[in-house]
N, C-alpha and C positions, 0 to 999 in steps of 0.2 A: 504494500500500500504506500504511499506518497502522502507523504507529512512534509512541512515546514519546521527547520530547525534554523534558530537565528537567523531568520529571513531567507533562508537555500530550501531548495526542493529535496528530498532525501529519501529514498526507495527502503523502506523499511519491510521486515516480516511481519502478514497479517497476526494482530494478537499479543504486539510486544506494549512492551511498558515501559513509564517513564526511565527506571534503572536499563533495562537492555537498552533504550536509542544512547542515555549517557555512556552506557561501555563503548558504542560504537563509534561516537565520537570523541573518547577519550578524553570525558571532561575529567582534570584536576579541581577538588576541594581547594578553599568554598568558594560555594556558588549555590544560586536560589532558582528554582523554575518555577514556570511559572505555562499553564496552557491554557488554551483561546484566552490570554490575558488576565487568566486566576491565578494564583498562585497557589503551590500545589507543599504541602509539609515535607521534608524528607523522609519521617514514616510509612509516608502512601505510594512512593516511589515504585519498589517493589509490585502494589498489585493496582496501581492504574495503568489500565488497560488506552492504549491509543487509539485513534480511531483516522478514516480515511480524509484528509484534508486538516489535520489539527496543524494550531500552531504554537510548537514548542520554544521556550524562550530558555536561555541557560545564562545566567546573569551572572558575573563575579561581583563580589564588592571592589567599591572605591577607596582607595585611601588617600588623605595627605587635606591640603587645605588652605 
């Protein structure tokens, strides 16, 4: 299926979850997601399920100031 990951198209397996897209793009901690623009806890990671056209955000923090 075809998801949105930080604004890229991204051919994902029907059925994955927010953790499998993060292995795939090898996101390094921390960082905050966030889909169709909710933000999603790092506990639910694991069993939120994606769906066809989502759009996943993978946010670092900012530092300095």
């Amino acid at each position: 299926m075809r998801i949105m990951v930080n604004q890229l198209a991204k051919e994902v397996p029907s059925k994955s979850t927010i953790h499998d897209v993060l292995l795939l793009i090898n996101a390094k901690p921390p960082f905050a997601v966030a889909i169709n623009y909710e933000f999603v806890p790092k506990a639910r990671h694991a069993d939120e399920v994606l769906h066809e056209g989502d759009e996943m955000e993978v946010i670092a923090p900012v530092t300095g100031g």
